[in-house]
MARSEZA-817422 format. One record per residue (C-alpha): x, y, z. Coordinates in steps of 0.05 Angstrom, whole numbers, plus 5000, padded with zeros to 4 digits. Layout:
N
XYZ ...
END
This chain:
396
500050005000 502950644978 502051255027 503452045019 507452425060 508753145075 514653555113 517254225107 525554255094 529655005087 522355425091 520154925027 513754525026 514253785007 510453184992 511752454966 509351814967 512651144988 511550405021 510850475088 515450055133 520249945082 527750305058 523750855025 523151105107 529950955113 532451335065 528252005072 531951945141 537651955113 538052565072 532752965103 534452805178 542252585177 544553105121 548552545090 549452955022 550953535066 557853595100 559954285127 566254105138 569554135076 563154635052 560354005016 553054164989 547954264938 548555074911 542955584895 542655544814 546654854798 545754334759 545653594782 544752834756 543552364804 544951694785 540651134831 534451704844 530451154876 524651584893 526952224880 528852404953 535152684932 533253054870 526953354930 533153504972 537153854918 531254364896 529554604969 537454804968 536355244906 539354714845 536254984790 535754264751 536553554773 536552904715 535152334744 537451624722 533251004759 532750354745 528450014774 521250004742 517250064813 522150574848 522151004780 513651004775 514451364854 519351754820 515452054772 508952054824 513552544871 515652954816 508053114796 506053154861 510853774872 509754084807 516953954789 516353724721 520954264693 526354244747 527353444758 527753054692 527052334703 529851744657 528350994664 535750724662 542150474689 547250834681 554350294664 561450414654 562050524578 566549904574 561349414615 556049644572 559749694506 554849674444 548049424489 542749864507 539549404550 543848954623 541948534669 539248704731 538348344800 532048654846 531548594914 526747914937 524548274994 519448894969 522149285042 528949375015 528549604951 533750084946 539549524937 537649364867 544849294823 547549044755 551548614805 549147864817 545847874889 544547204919 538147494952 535647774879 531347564819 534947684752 531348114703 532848644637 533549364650 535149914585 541550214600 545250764576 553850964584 555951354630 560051844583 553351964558 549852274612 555152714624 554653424591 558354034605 552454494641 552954034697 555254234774 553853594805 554152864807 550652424859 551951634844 548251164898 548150474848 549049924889 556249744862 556149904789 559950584815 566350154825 568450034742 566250824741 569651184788 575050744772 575350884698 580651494683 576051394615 569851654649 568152374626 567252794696 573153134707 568853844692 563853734755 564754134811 561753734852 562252934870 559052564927 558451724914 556551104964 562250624947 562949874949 568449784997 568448944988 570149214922 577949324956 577549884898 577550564943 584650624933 584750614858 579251024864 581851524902 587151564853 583151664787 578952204817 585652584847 588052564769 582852914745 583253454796 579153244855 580453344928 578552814972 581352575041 579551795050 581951525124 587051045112 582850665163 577450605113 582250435045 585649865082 579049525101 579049015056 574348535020 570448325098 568949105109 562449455114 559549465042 558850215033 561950815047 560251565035 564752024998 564752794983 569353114943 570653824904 573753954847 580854414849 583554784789 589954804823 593854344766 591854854710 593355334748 600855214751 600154884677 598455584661 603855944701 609756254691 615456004743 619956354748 627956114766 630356164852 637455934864 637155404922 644155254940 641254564986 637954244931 640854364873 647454694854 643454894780 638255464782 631555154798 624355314771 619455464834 618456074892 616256104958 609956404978 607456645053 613556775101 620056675081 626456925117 629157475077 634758025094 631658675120 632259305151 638559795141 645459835183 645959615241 637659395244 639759025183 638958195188 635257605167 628557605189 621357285180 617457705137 611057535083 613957495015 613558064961 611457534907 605157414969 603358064962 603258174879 596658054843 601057524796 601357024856 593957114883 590656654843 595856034856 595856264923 589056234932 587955514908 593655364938 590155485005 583455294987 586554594978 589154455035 583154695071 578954235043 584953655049 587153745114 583654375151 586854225215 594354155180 599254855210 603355215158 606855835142 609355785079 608255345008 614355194967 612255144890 616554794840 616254544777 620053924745 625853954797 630453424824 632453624894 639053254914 639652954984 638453505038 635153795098 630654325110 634654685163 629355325174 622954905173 620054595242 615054065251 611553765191 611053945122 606753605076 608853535002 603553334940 605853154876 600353364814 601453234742 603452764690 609452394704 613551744724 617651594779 619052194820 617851874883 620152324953 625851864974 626351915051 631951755096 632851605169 636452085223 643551745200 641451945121 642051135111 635550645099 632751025045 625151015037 621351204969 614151544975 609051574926 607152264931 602952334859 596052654878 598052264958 599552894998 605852695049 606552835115 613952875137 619153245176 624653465127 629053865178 630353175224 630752685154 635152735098 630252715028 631352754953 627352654899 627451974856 629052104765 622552214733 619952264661 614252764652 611153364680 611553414754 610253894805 610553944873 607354384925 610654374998 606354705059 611354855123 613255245180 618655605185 623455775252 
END
């Protein structure tokens, strides 16, 4: 029996219709109650005027959720033939016909699908839980045909936002540095952890600009985790950015004995004052200061905020395509965390212990680093490509 339901969310009036004692309840909870899409944080939510798809609308709780925060459009993509004829029920209900488009479809990696239109589809046995429908075999599920359409597809370049909730099928996605999303703004996806995918994931969605922080709790769990797991993330311009800047030369005697290409921005310790009030000093850089740095600067900061917020710094060491012989950083103090972002090979932060013997290599492509360079010797392994590097550090 289907009943109607009505609640009031950010001074908007609602209505919608569901089953009664099933997941429907449980998932109005969810995003209405818990704020899962919502996650203040890192500033993580739905904006006034943006565009969104939702892929795995069930209902159409989400794409209710989205308008009462001002999205201007949400497309829908469901599935499942009884969830979708609720969907289109709440849409009419709210007179929302020309702000929430709805399609009868899953959405599939462009390789799983390849030339079909049409996949198989495994629904829920048990009518109460019918939001864990997937393209995945489910023991507990009866196999049926669902039209389908590829995920490269759906993607066009008005949109803000992408919401994926689908059960599993988001794994070959996310996972794809094929799939077409690197424009959004916006990303926030349930993910199959029994997948033991995150990782890669995590990866791919770094590469094409994305800032997310995953507990390495949470990537290490393994094939016997919990199934799902909640991710929002933000898109950063940061890496065209610095494609698009000019670096310009700095002579650092402890890394290299060559001219290198980066600059310092924040404090720095510079020579100052006159006579005898002369000396070296802590002072905000000039190049902080000039309009030709803001931007960089900027994004610079805006990433680590939404990275690490909690993370101390003074300064940010840019450079570009440098290989820093074995040193320390004898003015820094405490941590510094280095990120590696571009196209490359190799390049690896090579770490040493106290001694400068038992050398380590890092990883630190789109894996931000945290380290203490003035206490262990580093370098940085040959590489082949474009690389650059952004260091965040305090100085004495």
């Amino acid at each position: 029996m289907i009943q109607n339901k009505e609640f009031t969310f950010n001074d908007k009036n609602f209505k919608f219709n569901y089953r009664p004692d099933s997941s429907d309840e449980k998932v109005f909870k969810e995003i209405f109650e818990k704020k899962c899409y919502r996650k203040p944080l890192i500033n993580f939510d739905v904006g006034e005027g943006e565009t969104w798809i939702d892929l795995g609308g069930h209902i159409g709780l989400f794409a209710l959720y989205a308008i009462s925060k001002g999205a201007k459009k949400v497309i829908v993509y469901e599935a499942d033939e009884d969830n979708f004829n609720l969907l289109k029920q709440n849409i009419e209900l709210n007179n929302l016909q020309d702000k929430i488009i709805p399609h009868q479809l899953a959405v599939v990696d462009d390789n799983i699908l390849g030339d079909n239109n049409t996949i198989s589809f495994w629904k829920s046995n048990n009518p109460l839980i019918n939001y864990r429908n997937s393209i995945h075999e489910k023991s507990r599920g009866t196999k049926i045909t669902v039209p389908a359409i590829k995920f490269n597809s759906v993607i066009t370049s008005d949109i803000d936002g992408l919401k994926i909730d689908i059960e599993g099928a988001e794994v070959d996605i996310l996972t794809n540095s094929d799939s077409n999303y690197q424009n959004i703004k916006k990303l926030t996806f349930e993910f199959t952890l029994k997948s033991e995918k995150l990782s890669l994931a995590q990866t791919v969605l770094s590469e094409k600009g994305f800032i997310l922080r995953i507990p390495p709790s949470t990537l290490n769990i393994g094939s016997k985790g919990w199934i799902d797991y909640v991710c929002h993330c933000h898109h950063s311009d940061l890496l065209q950015t610095l494609r698009e800047f000019k670096f310009p030369t700095q002579t650092r005697k402890n890394i290299s004995d060559s001219p290198v290409r980066g600059f310092a921005l924040g404090q720095v310790i510079s020579w100052a004052g006159k006579g005898e009030k002369a000396g070296y000093r802590k002072l905000i850089s000039e190049k902080t200061k000039s309009p030709k740095f803001n931007k960089i600067y900027n994004e610079s900061l805006n990433y680590m905020n939404l990275y690490d917020k909690k993370f101390q710094y003074t300064s940010i060491q840019y450079n570009k395509n440098n290989i820093c012989q074995k040193h320390l950083d004898k003015n820094n103090i405490g941590e510094s965390l280095i990120v590696g972002l571009g196209d490359y090979t190799g390049g690896e932060l090579i770490i040493y212990d106290e001694d400068g013997n038992n050398p380590v290599k890092h990883d630190i492509r789109y894996k931000p680093l945290k380290f203490n360079g003035s206490i262990y010797p580093h370098e940085t392994a040959p590489f082949e490509g474009e690389r650059y590097t952004l260091v965040f550090y305090s100085i004495k």
